[in-house]
C-alpha positions, 0 to 999 in steps of 0.5 A: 227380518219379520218381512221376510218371514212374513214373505216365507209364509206367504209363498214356501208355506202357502200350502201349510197355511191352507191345510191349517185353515181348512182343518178348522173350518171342517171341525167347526162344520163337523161339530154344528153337524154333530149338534143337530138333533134331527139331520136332514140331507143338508146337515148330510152335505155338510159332514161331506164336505167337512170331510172333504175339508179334512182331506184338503188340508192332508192333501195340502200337506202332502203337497207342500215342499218343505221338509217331511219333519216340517210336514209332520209338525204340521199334521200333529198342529192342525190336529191340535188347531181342530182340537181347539176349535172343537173345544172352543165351539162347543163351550160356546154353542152346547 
C-alpha cells in the first residue's frame, strides 16, 4: 500500500512535487533578496531567477497529467507551502 503510493508520487505526481519544491526555494530567494539593505546586480539576478522559480512550479503544474481539481489543490498548497517557508525564514533571520 504505501510502496504504491510512494510509487504514484515518484511518477504521476513528479511534476507536482517540482512545482512544490521550486515554489519554496523562490520564497526563501525572495525573502533573502527582500532583506538586503543595499542590493546590488547579484541580489538583482537572485529576485530574477526567484521569479523564474515560481513560474517553474505553475509551468510544472500545468504540465502534470492529473486531474484539473488535483492541479488546482496544488496551486492553493504551493501557495500555502511558500507562505510557510516566508514566515518560517523571517522568524529566523529578521
Amino acid at each position: 500500500m504505501v510502496q504504491d503510493l510512494l510509487q504514484k508520487a515518484t511518477t504521476d505526481h513528479k511534476d507536482l512535487l517540482g512545482a512544490y519544491v521550486s515554489s519554496a526555494l523562490a520564497t526563501i530567494v525572495i525573502r533573502y533578496v527582500a532583506s538586503v539593505g543595499h542590493p546590488g546586480i547579484v541580489h538583482v539576478v537572485l529576485a530574477l531567477l526567484a521569479v523564474v522559480g515560481f513560474v517553474t512550479g505553475f509551468l510544472l503544474i500545468a504540465r502534470s497529467s492529473v486531474e484539473p481539481a488535483v492541479k488546482a489543490g496544488t496551486v492553493i498548497g504551493a501557495a500555502v507551502v511558500s507562505g510557510l517557508c516566508f514566515a518560517l525564514v523571517s522568524y529566523l533571520f529578521p
